[in-house]
C-alpha positions in Angstrom: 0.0 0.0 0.0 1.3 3.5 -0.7 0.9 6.7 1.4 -1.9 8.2 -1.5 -3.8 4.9 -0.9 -4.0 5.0 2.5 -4.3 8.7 2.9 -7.7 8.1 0.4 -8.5 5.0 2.2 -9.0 7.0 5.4 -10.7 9.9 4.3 -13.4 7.4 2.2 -14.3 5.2 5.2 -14.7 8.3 7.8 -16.7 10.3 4.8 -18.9 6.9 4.7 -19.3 6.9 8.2 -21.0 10.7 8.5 -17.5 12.8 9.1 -16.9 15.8 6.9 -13.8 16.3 5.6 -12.0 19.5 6.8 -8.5 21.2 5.4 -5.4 20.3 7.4 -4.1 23.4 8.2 -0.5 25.1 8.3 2.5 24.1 9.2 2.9 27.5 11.2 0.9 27.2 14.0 -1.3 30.6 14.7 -2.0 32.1 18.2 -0.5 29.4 19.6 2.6 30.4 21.3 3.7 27.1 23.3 5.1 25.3 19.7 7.1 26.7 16.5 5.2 24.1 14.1 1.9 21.8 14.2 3.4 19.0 16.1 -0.4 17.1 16.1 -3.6 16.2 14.3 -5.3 17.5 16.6 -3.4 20.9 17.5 -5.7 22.9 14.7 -8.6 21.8 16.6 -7.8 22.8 19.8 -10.7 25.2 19.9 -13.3 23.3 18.8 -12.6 20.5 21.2 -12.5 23.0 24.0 -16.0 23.9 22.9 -15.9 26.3 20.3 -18.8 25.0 17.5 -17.0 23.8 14.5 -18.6 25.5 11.0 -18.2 21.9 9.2 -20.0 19.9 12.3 -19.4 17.6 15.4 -18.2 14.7 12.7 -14.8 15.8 11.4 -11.8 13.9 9.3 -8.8 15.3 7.5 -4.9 14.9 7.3 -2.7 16.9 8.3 0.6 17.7 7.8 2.8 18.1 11.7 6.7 18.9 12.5 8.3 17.5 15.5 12.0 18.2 16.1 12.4 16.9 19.7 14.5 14.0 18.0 16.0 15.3 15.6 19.7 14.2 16.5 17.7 10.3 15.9 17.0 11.2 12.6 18.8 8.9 10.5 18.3 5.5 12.5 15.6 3.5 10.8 11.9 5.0 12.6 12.5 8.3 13.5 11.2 11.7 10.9 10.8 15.1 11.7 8.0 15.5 8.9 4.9 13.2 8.8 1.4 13.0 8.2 -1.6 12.5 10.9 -4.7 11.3 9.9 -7.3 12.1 12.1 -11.4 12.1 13.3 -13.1 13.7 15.6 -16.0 13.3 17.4 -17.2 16.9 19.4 -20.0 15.6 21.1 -21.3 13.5 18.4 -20.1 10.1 19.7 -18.1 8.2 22.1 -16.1 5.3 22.9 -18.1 2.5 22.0 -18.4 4.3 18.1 -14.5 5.0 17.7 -13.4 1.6 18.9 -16.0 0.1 16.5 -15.4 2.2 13.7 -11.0 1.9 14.4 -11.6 -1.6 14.5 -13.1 -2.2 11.1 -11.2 0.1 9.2 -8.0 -1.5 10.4 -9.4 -5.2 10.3 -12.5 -5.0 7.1 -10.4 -6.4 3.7 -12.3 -3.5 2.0 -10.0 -0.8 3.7 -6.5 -2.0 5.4 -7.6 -6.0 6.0 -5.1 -6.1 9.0 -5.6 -10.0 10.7 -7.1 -9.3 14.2 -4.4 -11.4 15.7 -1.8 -9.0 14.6 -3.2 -6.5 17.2 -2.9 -5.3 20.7 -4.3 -2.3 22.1 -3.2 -0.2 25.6 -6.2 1.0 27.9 -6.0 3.3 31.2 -5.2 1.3 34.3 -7.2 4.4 36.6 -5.5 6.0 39.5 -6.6 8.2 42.6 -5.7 12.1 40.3 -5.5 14.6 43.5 -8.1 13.2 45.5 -10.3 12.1 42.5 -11.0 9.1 41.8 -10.3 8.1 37.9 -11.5 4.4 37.4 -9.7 1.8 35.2 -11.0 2.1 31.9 -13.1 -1.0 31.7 -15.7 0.3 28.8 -12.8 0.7 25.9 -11.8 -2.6 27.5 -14.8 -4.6 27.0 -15.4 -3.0 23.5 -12.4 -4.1 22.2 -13.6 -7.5 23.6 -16.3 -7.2 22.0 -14.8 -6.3 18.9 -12.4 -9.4 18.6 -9.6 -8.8 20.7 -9.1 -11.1 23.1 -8.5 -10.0 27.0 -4.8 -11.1 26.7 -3.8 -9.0 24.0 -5.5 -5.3 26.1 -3.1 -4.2 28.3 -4.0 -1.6 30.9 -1.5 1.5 31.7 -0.6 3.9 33.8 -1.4 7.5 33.1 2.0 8.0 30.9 1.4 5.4 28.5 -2.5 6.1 28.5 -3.3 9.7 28.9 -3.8 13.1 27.4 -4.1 16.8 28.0 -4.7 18.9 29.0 -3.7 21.5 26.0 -2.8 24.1 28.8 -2.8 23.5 32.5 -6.3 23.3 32.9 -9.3 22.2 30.6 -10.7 18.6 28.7 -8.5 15.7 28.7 -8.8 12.3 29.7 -7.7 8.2 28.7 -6.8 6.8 25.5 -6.7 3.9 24.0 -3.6 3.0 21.9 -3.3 0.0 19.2 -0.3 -1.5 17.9 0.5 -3.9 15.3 2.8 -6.9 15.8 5.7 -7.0 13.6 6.4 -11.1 14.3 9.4 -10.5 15.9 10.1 -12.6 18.9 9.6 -11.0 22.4 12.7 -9.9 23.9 11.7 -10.7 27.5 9.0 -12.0 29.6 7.8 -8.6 30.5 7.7 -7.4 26.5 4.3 -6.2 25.3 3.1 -2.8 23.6 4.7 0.2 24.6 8.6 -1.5 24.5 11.1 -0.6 22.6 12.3 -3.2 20.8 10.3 -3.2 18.0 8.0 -6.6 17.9 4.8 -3.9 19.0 4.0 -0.5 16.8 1.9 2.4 17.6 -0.3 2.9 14.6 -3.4 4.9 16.0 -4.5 6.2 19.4 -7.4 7.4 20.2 -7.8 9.9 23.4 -11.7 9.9 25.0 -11.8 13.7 26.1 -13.9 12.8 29.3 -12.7 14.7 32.3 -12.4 18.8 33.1 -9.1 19.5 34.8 -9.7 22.6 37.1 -6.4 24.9 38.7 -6.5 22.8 42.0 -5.6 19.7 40.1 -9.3 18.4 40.6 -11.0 16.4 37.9 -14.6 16.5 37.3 -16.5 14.9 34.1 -17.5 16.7 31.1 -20.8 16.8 30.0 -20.0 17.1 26.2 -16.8 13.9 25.8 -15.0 14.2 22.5 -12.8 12.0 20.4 -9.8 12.6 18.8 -7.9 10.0 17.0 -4.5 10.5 15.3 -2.6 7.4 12.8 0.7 8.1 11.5 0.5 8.1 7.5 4.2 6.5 7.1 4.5 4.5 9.9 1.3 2.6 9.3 2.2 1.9 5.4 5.8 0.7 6.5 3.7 -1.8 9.1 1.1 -2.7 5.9 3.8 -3.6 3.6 6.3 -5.7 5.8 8.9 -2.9 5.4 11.6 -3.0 8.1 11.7 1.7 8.3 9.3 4.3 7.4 12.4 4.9 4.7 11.5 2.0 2.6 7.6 3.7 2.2 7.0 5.0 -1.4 7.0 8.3 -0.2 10.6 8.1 0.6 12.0 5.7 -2.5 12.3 8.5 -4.8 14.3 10.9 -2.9 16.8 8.3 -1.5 17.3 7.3 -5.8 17.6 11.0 -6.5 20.2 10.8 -3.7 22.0 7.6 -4.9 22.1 9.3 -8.6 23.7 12.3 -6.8 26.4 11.1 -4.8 27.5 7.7 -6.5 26.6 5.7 -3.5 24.1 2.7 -2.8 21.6 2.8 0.0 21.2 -0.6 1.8 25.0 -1.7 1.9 26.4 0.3 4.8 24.8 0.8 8.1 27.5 4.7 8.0 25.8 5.4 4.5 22.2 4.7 4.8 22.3 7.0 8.0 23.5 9.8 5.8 20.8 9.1 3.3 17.9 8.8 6.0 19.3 12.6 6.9 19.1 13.8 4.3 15.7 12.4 2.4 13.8 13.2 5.6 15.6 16.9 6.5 14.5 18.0 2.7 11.3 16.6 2.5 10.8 18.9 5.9 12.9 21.8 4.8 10.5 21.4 1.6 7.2 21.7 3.5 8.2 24.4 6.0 9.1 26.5 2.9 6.2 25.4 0.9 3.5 26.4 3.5 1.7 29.1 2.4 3.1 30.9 5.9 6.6 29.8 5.0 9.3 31.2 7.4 12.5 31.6 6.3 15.7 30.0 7.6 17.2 32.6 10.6 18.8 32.2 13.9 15.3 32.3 15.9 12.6 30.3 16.4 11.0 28.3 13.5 13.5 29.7 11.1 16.1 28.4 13.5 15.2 25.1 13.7 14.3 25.0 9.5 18.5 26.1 9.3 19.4 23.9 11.2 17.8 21.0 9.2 18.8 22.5 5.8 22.6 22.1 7.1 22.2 19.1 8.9 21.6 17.9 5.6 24.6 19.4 3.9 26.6 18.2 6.3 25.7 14.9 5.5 25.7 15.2 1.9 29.5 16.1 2.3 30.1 12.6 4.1 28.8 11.0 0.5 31.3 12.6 -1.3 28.5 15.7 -2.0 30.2 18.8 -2.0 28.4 21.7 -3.7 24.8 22.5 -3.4 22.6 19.7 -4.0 19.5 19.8 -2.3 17.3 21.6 -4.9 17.1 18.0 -6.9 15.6 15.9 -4.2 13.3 18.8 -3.1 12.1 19.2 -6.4 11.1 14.6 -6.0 9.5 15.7 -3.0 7.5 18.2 -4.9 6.4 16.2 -7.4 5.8 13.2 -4.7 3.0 15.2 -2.8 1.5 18.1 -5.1 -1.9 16.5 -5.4 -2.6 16.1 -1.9 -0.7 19.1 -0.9 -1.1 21.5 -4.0 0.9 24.7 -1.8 3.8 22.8 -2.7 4.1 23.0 -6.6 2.3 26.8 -6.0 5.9 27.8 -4.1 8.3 25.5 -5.4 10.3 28.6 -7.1 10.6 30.2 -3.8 11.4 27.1 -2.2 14.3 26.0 -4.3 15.8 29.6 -4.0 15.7 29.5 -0.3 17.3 25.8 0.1 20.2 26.9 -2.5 20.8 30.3 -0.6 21.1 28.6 2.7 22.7 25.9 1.5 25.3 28.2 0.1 25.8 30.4 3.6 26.3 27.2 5.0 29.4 26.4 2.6 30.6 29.7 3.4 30.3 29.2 7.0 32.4 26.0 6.6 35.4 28.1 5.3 35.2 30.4 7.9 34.9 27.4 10.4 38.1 26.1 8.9 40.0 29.5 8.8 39.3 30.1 12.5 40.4 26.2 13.6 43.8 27.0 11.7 43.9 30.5 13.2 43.5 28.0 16.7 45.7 25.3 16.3 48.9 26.7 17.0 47.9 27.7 20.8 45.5 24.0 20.7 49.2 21.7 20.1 50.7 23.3 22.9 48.4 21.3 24.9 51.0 18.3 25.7 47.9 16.0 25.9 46.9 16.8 22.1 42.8 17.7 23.1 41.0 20.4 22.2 38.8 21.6 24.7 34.9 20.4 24.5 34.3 24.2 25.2 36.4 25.3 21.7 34.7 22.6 20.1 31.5 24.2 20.9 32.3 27.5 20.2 33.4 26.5 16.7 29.9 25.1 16.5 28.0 27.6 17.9 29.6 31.1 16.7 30.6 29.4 12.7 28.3 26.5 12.4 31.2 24.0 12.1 30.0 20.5 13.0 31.7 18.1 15.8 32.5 16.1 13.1 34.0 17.9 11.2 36.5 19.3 14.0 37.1 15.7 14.9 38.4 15.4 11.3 40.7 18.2 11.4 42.0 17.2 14.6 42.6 13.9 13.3 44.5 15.4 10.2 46.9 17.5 12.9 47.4 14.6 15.5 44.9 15.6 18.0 41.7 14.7 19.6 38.6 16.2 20.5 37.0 16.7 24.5 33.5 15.4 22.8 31.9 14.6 26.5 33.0 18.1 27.0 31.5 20.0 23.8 28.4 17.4 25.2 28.5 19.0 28.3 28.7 22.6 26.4 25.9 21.5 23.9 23.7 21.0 27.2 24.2 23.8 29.3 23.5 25.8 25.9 20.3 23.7 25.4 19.0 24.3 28.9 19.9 27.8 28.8 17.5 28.3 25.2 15.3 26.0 27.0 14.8 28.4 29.9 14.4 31.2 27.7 12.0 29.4 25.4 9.9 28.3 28.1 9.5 32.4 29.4 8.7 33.4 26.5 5.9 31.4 25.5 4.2 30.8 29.0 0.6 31.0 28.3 -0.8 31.7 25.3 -4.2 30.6 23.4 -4.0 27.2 23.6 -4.9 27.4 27.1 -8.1 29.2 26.2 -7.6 31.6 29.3 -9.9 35.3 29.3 -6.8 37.6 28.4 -5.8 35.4 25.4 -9.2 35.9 24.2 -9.2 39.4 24.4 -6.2 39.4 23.0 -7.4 37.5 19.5 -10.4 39.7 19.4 -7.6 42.5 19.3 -6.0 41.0 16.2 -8.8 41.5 14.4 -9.1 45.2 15.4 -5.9 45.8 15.1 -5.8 44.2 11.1 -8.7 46.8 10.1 -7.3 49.8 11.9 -3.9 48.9 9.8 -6.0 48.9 6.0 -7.5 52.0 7.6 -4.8 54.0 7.7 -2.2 52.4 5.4 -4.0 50.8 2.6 -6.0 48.0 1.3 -2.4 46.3 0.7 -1.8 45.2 4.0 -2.4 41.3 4.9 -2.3 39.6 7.9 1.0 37.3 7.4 0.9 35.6 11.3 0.2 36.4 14.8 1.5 35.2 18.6 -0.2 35.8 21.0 1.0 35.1 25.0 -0.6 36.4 28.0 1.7 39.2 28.3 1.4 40.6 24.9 0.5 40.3 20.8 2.7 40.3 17.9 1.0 40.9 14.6 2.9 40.2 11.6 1.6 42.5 8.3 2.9 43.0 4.7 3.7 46.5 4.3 7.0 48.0 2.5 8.4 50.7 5.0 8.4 51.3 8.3 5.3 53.0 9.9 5.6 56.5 10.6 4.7 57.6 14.7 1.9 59.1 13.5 0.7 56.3 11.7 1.6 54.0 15.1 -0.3 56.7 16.8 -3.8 56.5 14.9 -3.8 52.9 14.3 -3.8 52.4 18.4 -6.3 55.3 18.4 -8.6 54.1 16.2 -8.5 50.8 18.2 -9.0 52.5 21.2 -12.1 53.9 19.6 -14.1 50.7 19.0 -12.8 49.6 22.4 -14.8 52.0 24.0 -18.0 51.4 21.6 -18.1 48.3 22.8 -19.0 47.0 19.5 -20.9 43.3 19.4 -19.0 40.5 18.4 -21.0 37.9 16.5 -20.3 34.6 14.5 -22.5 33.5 11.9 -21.7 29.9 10.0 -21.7 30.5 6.4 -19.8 28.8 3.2 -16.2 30.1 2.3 -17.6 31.8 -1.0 -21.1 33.8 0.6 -18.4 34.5 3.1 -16.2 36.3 0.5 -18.7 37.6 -1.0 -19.7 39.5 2.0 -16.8 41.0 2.3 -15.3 38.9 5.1 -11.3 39.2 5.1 -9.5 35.5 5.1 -6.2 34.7 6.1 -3.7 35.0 3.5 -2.5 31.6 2.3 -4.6 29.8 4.8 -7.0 26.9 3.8 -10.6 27.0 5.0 -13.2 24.7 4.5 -16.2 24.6 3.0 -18.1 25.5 5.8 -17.1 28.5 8.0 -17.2 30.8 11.1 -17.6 34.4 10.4 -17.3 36.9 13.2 -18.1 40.9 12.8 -17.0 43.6 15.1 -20.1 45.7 15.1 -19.8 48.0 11.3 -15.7 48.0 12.0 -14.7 44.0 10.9 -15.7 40.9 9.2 -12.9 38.0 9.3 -13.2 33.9 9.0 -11.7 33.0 11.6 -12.3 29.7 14.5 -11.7 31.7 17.6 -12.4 32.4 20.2 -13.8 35.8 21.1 -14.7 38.2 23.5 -18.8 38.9 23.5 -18.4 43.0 22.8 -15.2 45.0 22.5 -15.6 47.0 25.9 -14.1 43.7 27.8 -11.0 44.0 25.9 -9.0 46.9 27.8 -7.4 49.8 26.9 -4.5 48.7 23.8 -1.1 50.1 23.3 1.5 49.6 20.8 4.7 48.9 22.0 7.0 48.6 19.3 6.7 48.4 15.3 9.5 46.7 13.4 11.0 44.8 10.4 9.7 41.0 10.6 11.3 40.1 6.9 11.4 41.7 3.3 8.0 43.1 3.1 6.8 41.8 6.7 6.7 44.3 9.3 5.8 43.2 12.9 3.7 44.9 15.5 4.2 43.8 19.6 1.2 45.3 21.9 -0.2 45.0 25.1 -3.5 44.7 26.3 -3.7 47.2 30.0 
């Protein structure tokens, strides 16, 4: 089976069972400050399954395209990606447990869709526990419906609250149990305590699905929801590699093409050397990433913060491993363009950009050389002070400073050390690495306390500002000016806008006067459900680039705005608080970003 099959597979049977397809949305996560990318399925819906009413329904399906670079540094063994696709439904309020374990089961186990032998699975329930003084019993319902379903009693496992949990989103709101299912590969067990959830690859996580049950309140307490959701998420590449036998997600269809356009490149054969195939598994996965992130219809742009950070970082990752095949130029522009061709019917954005996104892999990929030499003129400006050192080791912390201040790799300094008779303190350039990582970490996790995913009042007011703010900014400097992203914490908002030049104070000055203004109406704010093109044609402004569905949620500000947008909202503007612009600056080439604050 290939990744289109099952992709259309899914959609099919969830469409046949009542759901309504929705668009998987971008790549860049909006208002939601605690991520740099759409790391889940579900992360889109976050408002809906927090209660906001969807346009399309309480019976939604889609795919969606996610980003997680927690692992990165495991990229290149044989299971680990930083790009894949999440198939997903929803249930908000529609159904329950008994319905998604039914529905799961015969879409994995019916020959019509993925004709998986019930034998071959095992699913993980909640084993309960005493939450804070409440009281969260064992899971015995999904239990006894997967009974009822086929599987046998000695193939459901019941787990503790890591294994078997989610949420909440924030620190307070819906979460509850899951049940997870995994396919068995045949291997032998490794142990008499193996079973799903080890790591040693005879058991494979191919779908969970999380019962939204439970309310989680700021004293810890649990109490049960009166609407339960469902949201179920299956990895695309993972569960084809399980379908077809296939030892890594890199022997999937998806990723066939670039590893040949990679063996054309560099002269070398995938599959004969353990050193190789890593390099290859780098590099097929970082470009099909760096190829989305660029792609997106919010594209960022690599940079030395944030999202553009970590899409750098990729892009050279790969060059750095192109170099160990013998690749020494630029290169990557070939197997972006496979990956373009690949997926540009199910993701259309891609073949839309694909100009801008070969441009921007070549021009980093072309810094990156450049940094190399400088890497390599500052090691030989070092080395005659570093073999003075009777032991012949360069200090973990030099090492890391080549890494960090010129983008040389370890590696690489191993190599040049090797070349002059030294060696390299790697547990101390470890040690360097960390501190470094803790250090962003800390700063990372001050920065994007909060923020709309936890749903609190002052985010909310906050959002409702955006849209204020986006009308005030065509007031005064043109019909030109499109919202390009926004951020939003509970300390502040940044608002990211095309516009040319910097704003003039006067221009500052009305915009946050002319919010003021419709602050103190204390204008209505009102959603109406309508389709995407009535919508347009009423004159509702859309988020540039984004995809909508067919059905959606328009909200107007009094006579001020109309935009499509999911939420959520303030009732009428006088809640909001008096709004000041702190600072207005250069975001990118014809981005400029606003930062305000909500007194």
């Amino acid at each position: 089976m290939t990744v289109n099959e099952l992709r259309s597979k899914y959609i099919e049977f969830f469409k046949s069972k009542g759901h309504v397809e929705i668009s998987g949305k971008s790549l860049i996560p909006n208002n939601d400050p605690t991520v740099l990318f759409t790391t889940a399925g579900m992360q889109p819906l976050v408002p809906y399954l927090l209660g906001e009413p969807h346009p399309s329904g309480t019976r939604l399906t889609d795919y969606q395209k996610c980003v997680r670079t927690g692992d990165i540094d495991s990229v290149g063994d044989p299971a680990h990606l930083t790009f894949f696709e999440m198939l997903g439904n929803w249930s908000l309020g529609a159904y329950f447990k008994q319905e998604s374990i039914a529905y799961s089961y015969e879409f994995l186990t019916d020959p019509k869709y993925l004709g998986i032998p019930s034998e071959k699975l095992s699913v993980t329930v909640f084993e309960g526990e005493n939450a804070n003084g409440t009281e969260i019993p064992r899971d015995d319902e999904a239990a006894s419906r997967w009974e009822e379903m086929g599987i046998p009693r000695e193939r459901i496992y019941f787990m503790p609250r890591e294994d078997n949990w989610w949420g909440p989103a924030g620190q307070t709101g819906p979460c509850g149990p899951d049940t997870e299912i995994f396919y068995d590969t045949g291997k032998p067990k490794c142990g008499p305590d193996c079973k799903p959830g080890c790591h040693c690859g005879k058991f494979v996580e191919i779908w969970n699905n999380v019962f939204m049950q439970y309310n989680k309140d700021a004293e810890g307490h649990y109490t049960p929801l009166a609407r339960k959701c469902v949201d179920t998420g299956m990895g695309a590449e993972r569960t084809v590699a399980m379908l077809n036998g296939q030892a890594t997600v890199y022997d999937t269809d998806v990723f066939v093409p670039i590893i040949n356009k990679i063996e054309e490149l560099s002269g070398k054969k995938y599959g004969t050397d353990e050193k190789i195939d890593r390099s290859f598994r780098v590099i097929a996965d970082h470009v099909r990433t760096a190829t989305f992130i660029l792609g997106d219809p919010q594209a960022v742009t690599p940079s030395n913060v944030g999202a553009g950070y970590i899409l750098r970082r990729i892009i050279r990752r790969a060059v750095r491993d192109g170099r160990k095949l013998g690749l020494d130029g630029t290169f990557l522009t070939a197997p972006a363009a496979v990956v373009v061709e690949e997926y540009k019917n199910a993701y259309p954005e891609l073949e839309e950009h694909k100009d801008f996104i070969f441009k921007e892999i070549e021009n980093e990929e072309k810094k990156f050389l450049n940094t190399l030499k400088k890497g390599e003129a500052e090691f030989e400006k070092l080395l005659p002070n570093l073999q003075k050192n009777p032991q012949k080791i360069i200090p973990g912390r030099v090492a890391f400073r080549l890494y960090d201040t010129f983008g040389f790799p370890i590696e690489l300094t191993q190599e040049m050390a090797e070349e002059n008779g030294m060696k390299v303190d790697v547990e101390g350039f470890k040690e360097a690495e960390k501190k470094h990582q803790e250090l962003s970490r800390d700063t990372s996790g001050q920065q994007f306390k909060g923020g709309l995913i936890d749903h609190s009042e002052i985010t909310t007011k906050y959002h409702t500002a955006t849209h204020l703010l986006q009308q005030a900014l065509v007031n005064v400097l043109g019909p030109q000016v499109a919202q390009k992203g926004s951020n939003i914490t509970s300390e502040r908002m940044r608002f990211d806008f095309s516009f040319e030049r910097a704003m003039t104070k006067e221009e500052i000055k009305k915009v946050e006067d002319i919010v003021n203004e419709q602050i103190a109406k204390d204008l209505p704010v009102t959603m109406e459900v309508m389709d995407l093109e009535a919508a347009k044609k009423s004159g509702a402004r859309a988020l540039f680039g984004e995809k909508y569905d067919k059905q959606v949620s328009v909200y107007t500000i009094g006579d001020f705005s109309k935009e499509v947008c999911g939420g959520p909202h303030v009732q009428h503007t006088g809640l909001i608080g008096h709004f000041h612009i702190v600072k207005e600056q250069s975001s990118s080439a014809g981005v400029r970003r606003i930062r305000a604050v909500i007194d």
